[in-house]
SELUMVO-937651 format. One line per 8 residues: number of its first residue (from 1); their letters; for each residue x, y, z of N, C-alpha, C, O. Coordinates in nm, 4 decimals, padded with zeros to 6 digits. Example, Ala and Ser with C-alpha at 12.3 -4.5 7.8 and 13.67 -1.06 7.14 Angstrom:
1) AS) 01.3190,-00.5690,00.7800,01.2300,-00.4500,00.7800,01.3200,-00.3300,00.7800,01.4236,-00.3319,00.8465 | 01.2850,-00.2250,00.7080,01.3670,-00.1060,00.7140,01.2900,00.0030,00.7870,01.3409,00.1138,00.8039
END
This chain:
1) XXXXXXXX) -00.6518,00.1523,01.9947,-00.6868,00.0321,01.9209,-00.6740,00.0597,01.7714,-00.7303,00.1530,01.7142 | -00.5971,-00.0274,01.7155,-00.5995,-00.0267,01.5383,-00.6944,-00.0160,01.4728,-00.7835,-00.0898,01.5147 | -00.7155,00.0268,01.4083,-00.8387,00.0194,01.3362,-00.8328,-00.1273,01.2293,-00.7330,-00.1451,01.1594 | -00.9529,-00.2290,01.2266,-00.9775,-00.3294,01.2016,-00.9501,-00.3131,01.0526,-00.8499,-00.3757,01.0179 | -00.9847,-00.2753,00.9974,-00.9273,-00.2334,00.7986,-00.7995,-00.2168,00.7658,-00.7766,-00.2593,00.6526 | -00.7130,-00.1744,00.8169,-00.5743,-00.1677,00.8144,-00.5115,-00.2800,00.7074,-00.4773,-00.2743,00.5892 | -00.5136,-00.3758,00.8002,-00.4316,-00.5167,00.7445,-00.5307,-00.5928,00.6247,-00.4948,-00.6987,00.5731 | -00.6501,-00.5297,00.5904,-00.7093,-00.5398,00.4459,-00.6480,-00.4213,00.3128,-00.6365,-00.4324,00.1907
9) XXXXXXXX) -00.6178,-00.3054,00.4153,-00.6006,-00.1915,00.3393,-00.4863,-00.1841,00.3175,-00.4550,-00.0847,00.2522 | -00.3859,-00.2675,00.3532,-00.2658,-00.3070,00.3372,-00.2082,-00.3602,00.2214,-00.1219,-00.3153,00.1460 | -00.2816,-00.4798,00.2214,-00.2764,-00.5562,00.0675,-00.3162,-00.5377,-00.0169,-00.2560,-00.5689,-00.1197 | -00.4809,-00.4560,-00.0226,-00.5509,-00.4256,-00.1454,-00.4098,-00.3147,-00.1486,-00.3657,-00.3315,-00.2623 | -00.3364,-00.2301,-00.0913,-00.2260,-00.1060,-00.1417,-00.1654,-00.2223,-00.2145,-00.1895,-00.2352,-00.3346 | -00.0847,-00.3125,-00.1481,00.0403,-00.3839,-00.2184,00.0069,-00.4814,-00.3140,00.0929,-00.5379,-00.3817 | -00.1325,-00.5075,-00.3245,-00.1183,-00.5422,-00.4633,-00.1971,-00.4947,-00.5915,-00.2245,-00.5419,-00.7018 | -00.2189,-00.3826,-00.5247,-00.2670,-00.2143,-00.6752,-00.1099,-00.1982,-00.7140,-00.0780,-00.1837,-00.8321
17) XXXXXXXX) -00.0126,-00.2014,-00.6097,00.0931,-00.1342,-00.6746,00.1946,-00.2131,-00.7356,00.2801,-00.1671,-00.8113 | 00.1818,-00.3629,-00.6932,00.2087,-00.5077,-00.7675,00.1449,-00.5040,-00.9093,00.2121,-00.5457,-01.0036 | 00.0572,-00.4709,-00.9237,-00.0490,-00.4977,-01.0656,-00.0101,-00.3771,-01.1532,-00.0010,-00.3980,-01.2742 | 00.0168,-00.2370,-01.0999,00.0586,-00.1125,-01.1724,00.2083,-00.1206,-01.2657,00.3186,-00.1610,-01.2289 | 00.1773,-00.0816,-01.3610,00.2684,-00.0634,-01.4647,00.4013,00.0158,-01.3924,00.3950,00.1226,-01.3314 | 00.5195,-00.0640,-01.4155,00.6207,00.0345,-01.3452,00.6033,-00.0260,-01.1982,00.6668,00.0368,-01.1135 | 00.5536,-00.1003,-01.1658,00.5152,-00.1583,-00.9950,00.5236,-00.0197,-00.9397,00.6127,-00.0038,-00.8563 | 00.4585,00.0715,-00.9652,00.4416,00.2088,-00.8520,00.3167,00.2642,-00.8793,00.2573,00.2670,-00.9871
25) XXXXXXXX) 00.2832,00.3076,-00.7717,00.1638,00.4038,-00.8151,00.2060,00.5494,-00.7284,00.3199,00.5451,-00.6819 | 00.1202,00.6909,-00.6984,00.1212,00.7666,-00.6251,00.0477,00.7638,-00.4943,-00.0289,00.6719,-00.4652 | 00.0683,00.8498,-00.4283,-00.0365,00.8837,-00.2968,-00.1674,00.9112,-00.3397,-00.2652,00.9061,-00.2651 | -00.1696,00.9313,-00.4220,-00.3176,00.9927,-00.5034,-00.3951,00.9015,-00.5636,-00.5172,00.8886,-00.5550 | -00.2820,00.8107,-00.6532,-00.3346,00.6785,-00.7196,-00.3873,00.5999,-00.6025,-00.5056,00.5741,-00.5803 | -00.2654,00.5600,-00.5191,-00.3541,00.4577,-00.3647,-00.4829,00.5288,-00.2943,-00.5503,00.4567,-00.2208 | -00.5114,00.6271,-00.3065,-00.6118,00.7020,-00.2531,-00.7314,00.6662,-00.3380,-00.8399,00.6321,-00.2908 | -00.7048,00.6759,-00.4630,-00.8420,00.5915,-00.5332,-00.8385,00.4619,-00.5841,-00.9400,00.4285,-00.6452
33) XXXXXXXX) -00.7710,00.4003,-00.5775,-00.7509,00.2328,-00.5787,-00.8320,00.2284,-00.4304,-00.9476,00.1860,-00.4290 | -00.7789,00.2656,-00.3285,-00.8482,00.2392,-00.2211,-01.0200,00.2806,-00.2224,-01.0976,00.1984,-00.1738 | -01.0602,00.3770,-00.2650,-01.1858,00.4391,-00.2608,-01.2529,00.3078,-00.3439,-01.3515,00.2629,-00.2853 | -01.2242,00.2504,-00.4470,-01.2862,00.1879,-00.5773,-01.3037,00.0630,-00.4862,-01.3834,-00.0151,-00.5381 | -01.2608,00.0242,-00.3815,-01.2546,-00.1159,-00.2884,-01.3588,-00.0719,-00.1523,-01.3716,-00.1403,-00.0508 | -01.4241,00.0522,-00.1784,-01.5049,00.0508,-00.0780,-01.4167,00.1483,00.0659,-01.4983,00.2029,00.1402 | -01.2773,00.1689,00.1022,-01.2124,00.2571,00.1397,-01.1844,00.3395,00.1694,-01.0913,00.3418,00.2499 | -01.2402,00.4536,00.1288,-01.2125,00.6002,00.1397,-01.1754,00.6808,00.2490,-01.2373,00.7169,00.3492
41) XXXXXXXX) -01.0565,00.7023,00.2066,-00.9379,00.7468,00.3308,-00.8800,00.8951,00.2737,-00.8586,00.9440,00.1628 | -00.8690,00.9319,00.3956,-00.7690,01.0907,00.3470,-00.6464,01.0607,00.2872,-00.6421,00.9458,00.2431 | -00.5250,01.1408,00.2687,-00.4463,01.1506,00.2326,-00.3524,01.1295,00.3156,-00.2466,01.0680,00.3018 | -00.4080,01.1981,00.4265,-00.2593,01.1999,00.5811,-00.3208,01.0199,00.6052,-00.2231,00.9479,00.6257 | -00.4376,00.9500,00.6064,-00.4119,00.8176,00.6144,-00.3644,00.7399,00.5437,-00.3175,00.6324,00.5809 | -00.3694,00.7944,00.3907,-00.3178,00.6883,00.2562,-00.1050,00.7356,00.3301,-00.0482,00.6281,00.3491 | -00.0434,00.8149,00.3519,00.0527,00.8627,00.3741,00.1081,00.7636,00.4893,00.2038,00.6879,00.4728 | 00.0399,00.7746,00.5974,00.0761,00.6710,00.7401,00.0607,00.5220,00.6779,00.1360,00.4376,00.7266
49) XXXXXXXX) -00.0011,00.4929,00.6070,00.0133,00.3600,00.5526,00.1245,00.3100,00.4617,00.1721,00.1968,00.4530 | 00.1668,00.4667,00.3697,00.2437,00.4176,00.3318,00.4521,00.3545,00.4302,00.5399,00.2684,00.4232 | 00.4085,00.4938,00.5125,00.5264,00.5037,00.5911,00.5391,00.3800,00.6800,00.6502,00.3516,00.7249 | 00.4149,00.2920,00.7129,00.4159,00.1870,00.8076,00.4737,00.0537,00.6673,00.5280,-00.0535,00.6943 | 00.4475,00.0941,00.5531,00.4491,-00.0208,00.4657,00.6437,00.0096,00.4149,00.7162,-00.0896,00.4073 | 00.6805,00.0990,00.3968,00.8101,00.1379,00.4314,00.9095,00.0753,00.5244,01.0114,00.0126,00.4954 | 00.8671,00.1003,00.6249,00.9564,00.1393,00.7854,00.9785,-00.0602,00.7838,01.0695,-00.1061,00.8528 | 00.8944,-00.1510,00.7070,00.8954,-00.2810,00.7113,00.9727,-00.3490,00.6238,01.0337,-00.4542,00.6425
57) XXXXXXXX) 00.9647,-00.2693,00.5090,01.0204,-00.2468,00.3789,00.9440,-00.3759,00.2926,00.9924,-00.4852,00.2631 | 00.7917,-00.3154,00.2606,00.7323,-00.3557,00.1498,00.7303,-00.3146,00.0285,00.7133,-00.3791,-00.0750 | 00.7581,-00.1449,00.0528,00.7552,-00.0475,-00.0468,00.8813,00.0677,-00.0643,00.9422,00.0848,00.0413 | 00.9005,00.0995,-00.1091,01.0509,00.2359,-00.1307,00.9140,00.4069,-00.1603,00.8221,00.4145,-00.2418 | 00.9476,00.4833,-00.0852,00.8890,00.5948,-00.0896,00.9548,00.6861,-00.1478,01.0696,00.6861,-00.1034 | 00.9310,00.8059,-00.2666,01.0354,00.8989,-00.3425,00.9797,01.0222,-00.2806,01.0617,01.0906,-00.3418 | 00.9163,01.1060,-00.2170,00.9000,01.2125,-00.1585,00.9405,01.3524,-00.2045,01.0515,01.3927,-00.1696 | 00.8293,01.4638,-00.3104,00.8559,01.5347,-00.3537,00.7909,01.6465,-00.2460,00.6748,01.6704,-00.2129
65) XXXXXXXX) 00.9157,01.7015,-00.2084,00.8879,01.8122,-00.0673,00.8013,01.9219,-00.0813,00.7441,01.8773,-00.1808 | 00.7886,01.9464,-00.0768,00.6073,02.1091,-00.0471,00.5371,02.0777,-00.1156,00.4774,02.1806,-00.1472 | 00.4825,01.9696,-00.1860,00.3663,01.9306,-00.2730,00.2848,01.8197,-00.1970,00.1644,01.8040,-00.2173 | 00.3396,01.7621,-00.1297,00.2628,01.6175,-00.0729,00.2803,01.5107,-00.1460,00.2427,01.3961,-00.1213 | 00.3507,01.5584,-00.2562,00.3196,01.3735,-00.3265,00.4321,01.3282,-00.3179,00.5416,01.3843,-00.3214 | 00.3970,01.1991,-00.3035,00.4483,01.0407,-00.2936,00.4446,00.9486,-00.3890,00.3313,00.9057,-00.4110 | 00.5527,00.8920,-00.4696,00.5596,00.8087,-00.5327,00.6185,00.6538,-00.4458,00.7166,00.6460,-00.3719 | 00.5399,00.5628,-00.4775,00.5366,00.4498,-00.4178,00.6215,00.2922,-00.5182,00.5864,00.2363,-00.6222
73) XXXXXXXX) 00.6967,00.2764,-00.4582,00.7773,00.1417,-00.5413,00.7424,00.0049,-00.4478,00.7708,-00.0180,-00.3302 | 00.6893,-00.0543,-00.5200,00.6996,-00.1850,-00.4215,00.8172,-00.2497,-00.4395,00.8643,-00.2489,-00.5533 | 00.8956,-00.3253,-00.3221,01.0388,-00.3667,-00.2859,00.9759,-00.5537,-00.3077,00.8724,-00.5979,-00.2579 | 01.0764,-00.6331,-00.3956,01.0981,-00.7672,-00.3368,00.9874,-00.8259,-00.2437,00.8821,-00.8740,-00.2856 | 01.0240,-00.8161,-00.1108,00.9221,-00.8661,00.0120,00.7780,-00.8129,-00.0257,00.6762,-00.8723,00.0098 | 00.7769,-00.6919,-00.1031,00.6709,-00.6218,-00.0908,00.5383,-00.7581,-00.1849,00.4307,-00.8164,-00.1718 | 00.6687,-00.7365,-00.2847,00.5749,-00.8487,-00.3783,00.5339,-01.0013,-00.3388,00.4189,-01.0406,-00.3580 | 00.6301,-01.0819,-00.2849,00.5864,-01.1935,-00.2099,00.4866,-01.1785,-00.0976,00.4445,-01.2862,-00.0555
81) XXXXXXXX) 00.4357,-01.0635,-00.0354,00.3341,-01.0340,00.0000,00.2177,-01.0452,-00.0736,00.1270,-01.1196,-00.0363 | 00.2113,-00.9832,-00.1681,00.1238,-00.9008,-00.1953,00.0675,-01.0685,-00.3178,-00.0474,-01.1056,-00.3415 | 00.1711,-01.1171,-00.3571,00.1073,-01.2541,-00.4246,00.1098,-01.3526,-00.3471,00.1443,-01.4554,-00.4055 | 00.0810,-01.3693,-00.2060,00.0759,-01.4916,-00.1258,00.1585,-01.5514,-00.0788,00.1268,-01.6312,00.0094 | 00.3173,-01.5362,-00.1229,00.3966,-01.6326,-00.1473,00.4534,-01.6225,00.0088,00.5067,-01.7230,00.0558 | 00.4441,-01.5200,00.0774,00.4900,-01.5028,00.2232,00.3824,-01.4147,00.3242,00.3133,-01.3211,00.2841 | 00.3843,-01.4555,00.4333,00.2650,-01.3933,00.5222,00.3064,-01.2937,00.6045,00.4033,-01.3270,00.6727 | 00.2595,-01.1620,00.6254,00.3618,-01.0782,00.7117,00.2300,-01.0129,00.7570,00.1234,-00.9779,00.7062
89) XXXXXXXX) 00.3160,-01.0144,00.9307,00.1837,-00.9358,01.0449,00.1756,-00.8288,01.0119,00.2680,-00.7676,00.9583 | 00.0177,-00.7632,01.0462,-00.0083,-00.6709,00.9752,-00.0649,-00.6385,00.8795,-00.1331,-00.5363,00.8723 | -00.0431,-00.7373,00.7681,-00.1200,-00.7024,00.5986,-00.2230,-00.8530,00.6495,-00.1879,-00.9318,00.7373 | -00.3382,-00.8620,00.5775,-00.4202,-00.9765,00.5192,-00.3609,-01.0324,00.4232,-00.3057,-00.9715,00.3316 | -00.3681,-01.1774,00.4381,-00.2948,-01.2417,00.2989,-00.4007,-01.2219,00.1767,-00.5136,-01.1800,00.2023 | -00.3691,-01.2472,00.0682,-00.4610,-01.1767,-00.0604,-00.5632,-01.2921,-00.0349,-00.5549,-01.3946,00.0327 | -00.6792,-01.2310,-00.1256,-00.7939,-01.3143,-00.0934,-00.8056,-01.4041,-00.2247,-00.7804,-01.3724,-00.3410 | -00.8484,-01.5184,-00.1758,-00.8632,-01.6755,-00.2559,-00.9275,-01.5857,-00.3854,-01.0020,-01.4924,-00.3554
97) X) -00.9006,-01.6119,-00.5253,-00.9499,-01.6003,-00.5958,-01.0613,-01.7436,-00.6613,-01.1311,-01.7267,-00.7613
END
């Protein structure tokens, strides 16, 4: 069973990295964007989120090998997500301001 936070933890990612200068943040940055929302997730989970947000193509992943880090680009779709403008299974649509 999924875990019920997912498709919240989805959008609060895609639109920290919508709002970030450069539309990217790191694995490290989403790791405490997420914590600051109440969140707090490891790294191998901030990582599977990103790869599920990928494999859909919300985001572009840059992958620097024996270090762990991840630089994160949000793609096009990523952004019409992440501002309402399109609904995709999986993420929560952003919340009513």
């Amino acid at each position: 069973m999924e875990n019920i936070f997912l498709p919240l933890r989805r959008i609060i990612i895609l639109q920290g990295i919508e709002a970030a200068p450069g539309r990217e943040l790191s694995n490290e940055m989403i790791q405490r964007l997420l914590k600051s929302h109440c969140h707090a997730c490891s790294i191998a989970e901030i990582n599977e989120q990103i790869n599920w947000l990928e494999n859909r193509g919300y985001v572009k992943a840059t992958r620097l090998n024996d270090c762990g880090f991840i630089n994160v680009h949000i793609t096009r779709p990523g952004i019409d997500v992440a501002q309402g403008n399109t609904r995709a299974d999986g993420i929560d649509p952003p919340p009513e301001v």
